[in-house]
N, C-alpha and C positions, 0 to 999 in steps of 0.2 A: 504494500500500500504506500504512496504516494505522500511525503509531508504536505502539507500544506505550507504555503513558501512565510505564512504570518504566524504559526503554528507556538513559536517561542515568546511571543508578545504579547502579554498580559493588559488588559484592561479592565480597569475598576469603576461599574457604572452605581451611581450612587442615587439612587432612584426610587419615593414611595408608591407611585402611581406603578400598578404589577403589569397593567396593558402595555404601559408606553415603556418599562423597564425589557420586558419581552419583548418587546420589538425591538429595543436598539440593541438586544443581545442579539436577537435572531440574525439583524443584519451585519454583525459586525463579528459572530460566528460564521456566516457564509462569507467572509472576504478572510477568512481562515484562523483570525485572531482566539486566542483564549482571555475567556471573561467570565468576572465573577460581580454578582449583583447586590448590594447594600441598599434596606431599608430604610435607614436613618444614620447619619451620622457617626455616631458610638459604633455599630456594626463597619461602618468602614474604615474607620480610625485603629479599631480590631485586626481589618484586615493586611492592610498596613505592617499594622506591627508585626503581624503573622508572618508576615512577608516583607523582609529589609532588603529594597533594592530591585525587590521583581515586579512591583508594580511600576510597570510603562509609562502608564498614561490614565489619569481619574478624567470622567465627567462626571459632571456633578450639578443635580438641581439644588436649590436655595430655599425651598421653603419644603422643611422637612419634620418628622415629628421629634421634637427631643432637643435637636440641635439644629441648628443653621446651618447649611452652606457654606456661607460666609466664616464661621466658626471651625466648621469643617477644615477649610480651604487655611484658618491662617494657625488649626491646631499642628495641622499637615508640614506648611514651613516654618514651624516654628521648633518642631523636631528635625528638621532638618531634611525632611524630604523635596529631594529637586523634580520629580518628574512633574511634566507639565499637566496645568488641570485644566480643563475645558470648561466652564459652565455653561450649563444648558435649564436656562429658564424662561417662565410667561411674562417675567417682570419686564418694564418695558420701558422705565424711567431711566436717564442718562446718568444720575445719579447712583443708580442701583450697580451701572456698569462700573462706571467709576470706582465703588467701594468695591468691587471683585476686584479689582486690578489689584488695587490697593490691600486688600488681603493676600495677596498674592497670585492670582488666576493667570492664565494668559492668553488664552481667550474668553471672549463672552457670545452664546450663540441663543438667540431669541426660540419660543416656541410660539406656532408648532414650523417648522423647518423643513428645509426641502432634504432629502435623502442623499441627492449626489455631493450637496456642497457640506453636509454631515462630515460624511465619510471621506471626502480631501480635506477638510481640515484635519481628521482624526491621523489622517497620511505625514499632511504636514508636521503636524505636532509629535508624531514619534518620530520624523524626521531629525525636529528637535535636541528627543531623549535622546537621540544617539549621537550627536554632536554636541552635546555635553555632558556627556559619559567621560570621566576624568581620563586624560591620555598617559599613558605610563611613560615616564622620564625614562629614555633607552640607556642610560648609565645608571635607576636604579633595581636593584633587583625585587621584583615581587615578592610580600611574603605572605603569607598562609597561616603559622601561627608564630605565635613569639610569649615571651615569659621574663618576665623583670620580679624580686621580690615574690611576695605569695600570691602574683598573676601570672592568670596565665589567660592568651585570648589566641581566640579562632576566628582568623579576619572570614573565614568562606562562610562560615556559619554567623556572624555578627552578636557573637558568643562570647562574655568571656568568665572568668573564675575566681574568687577571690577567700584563698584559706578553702578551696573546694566547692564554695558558693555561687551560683550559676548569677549574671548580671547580661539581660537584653539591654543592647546596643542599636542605636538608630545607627541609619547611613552614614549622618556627616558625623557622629562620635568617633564610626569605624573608620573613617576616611582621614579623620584630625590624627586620632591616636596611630595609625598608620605613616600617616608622614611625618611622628614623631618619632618613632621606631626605627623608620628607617633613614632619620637624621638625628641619633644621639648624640648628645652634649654638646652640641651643636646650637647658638644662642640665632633663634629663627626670628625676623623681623617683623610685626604686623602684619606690614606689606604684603610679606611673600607669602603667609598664611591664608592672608584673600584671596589671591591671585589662584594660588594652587589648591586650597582645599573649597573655600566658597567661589573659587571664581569668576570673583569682583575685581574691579580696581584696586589694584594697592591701596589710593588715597581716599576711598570712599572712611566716611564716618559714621563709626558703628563700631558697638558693644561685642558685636557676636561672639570673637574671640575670646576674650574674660568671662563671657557667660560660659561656654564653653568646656573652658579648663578649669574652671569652679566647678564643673558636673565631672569632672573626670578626677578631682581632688575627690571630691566628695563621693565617689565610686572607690576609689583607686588608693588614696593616703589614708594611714591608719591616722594619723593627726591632720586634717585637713586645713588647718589653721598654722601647722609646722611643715608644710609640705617638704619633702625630701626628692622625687622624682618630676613632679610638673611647677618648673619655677619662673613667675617673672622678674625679670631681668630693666629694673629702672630704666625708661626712657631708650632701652636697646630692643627688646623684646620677649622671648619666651624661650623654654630650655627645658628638653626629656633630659633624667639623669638617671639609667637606670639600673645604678650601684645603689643610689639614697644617697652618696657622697655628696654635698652642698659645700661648695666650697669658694663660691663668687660670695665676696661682703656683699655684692652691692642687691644681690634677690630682695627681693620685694616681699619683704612678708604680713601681707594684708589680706592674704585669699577671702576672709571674709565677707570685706568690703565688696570683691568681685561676687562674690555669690548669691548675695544680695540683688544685684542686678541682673541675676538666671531668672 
């Protein structure tokens, strides 16, 4: 039997109405996609997590029972999920578009809609996922698992362990802790942490980072307040150390401060 050539691209339609959730599964199962269907809100933020990384591509209506759309869309990137979300609503005010964007959307498609331009945007947009699927730097080596201290983490699985204790990992957790792994002791600039793990501009202004590595203290340091392995580094920027040896005066020991702003 024959794959079908969309066979490994997952979409997540998030949809109360069961007619019209059926039908844009039906159609987007015949153009050979694998799709799973969300009730409300809570049920697709579930699935999500269920799945770090494999979900494609969300649509997603806005008036849902439980939770928003809107809610939805900005619990989505605020875990740090990149795949693009589509909205697909009745609402009609220019307003209403504007706050998807704004929650993070990137498209907005009005109801009810015509079928063929559905389904090229939906083209478009995993177009998208896949040119912003991080590119692997060809000087560094991929890695799989790695272990610092009483961690231990499984980048395939977005898995990791701690004294034997299992910890789920979002994308961008697994994608940060990743490029800090594989540039130990190494003091990384802001900048470059944009650029390569969110990327953004270097010079964009934003918290993200400090939020951050306060979720990965706060996992990962037995004293989160004394951090030993994830350090900021005053006015230079951040630094994995994965002996716990601290040995720059100049670390920043305020994590708190930062985690406050998670």
């Amino acid at each position: 039997m024959t794959m079908k050539p969309n066979a490994d691209t997952h979409i997540l339609v998030v949809e109360d109405e069961d007619h019209l959730a059926m039908g844009i599964r039906f159609n987007l199962e015949a153009e050979g996609y694998q799709v799973s269907v969300a009730e409300d809100g809570r049920m697709a933020l579930r699935i999500a997590e269920e799945n770090p990384g494999r979900v494609d591509l969300v649509i997603l209506d806005l008036m849902l029972p439980g939770m928003s759309g809107y809610a939805v869309c900005e619990t989505l990137r605020s875990n740090g999920e990149d795949m693009p979300i589509l909205i697909l609503s009745a609402r009609t005010l220019s307003e209403d578009r504007t706050r998807g964007f704004d929650v993070g959307a990137d498209q907005y498609m009005m109801k009810p809609f015509d079928l063929d331009e559905f389904l090229s945007r939906v083209k478009n947009l995993l177009s998208l996922r896949r040119r912003r699927q991080p590119q692997k730097d060809a000087e560094q080596e991929l890695v799989h698992q790695y272990s610092f201290g009483e961690v231990e983490i499984d980048f395939d699985t977005f898995q990791a362990f701690v004294d034997g204790k299992p910890i789920r990992l979002t994308q961008l957790e697994s994608k940060l802790l990743h490029y800090f792994v594989t540039h130990p002791d190494r003091i990384i600039p802001k900048g470059e942490l944009l650029r390569e793990v969110w990327e953004m501009p270097a010079n964009v202004s934003t918290r993200a980072p400090d939020q951050f590595i306060a979720r990965l203290r706060k996992m990962f340091e037995k004293n989160k307040s004394k951090p030993k392995h994830f350090i900021t580094i005053r006015d230079a920027g951040y630094q994995f150390i994965p002996n716990g040896e601290v040995t720059n005066e100049e670390a920043e020991k305020k994590p708190e401060t930062d985690e406050s702003e998670a």
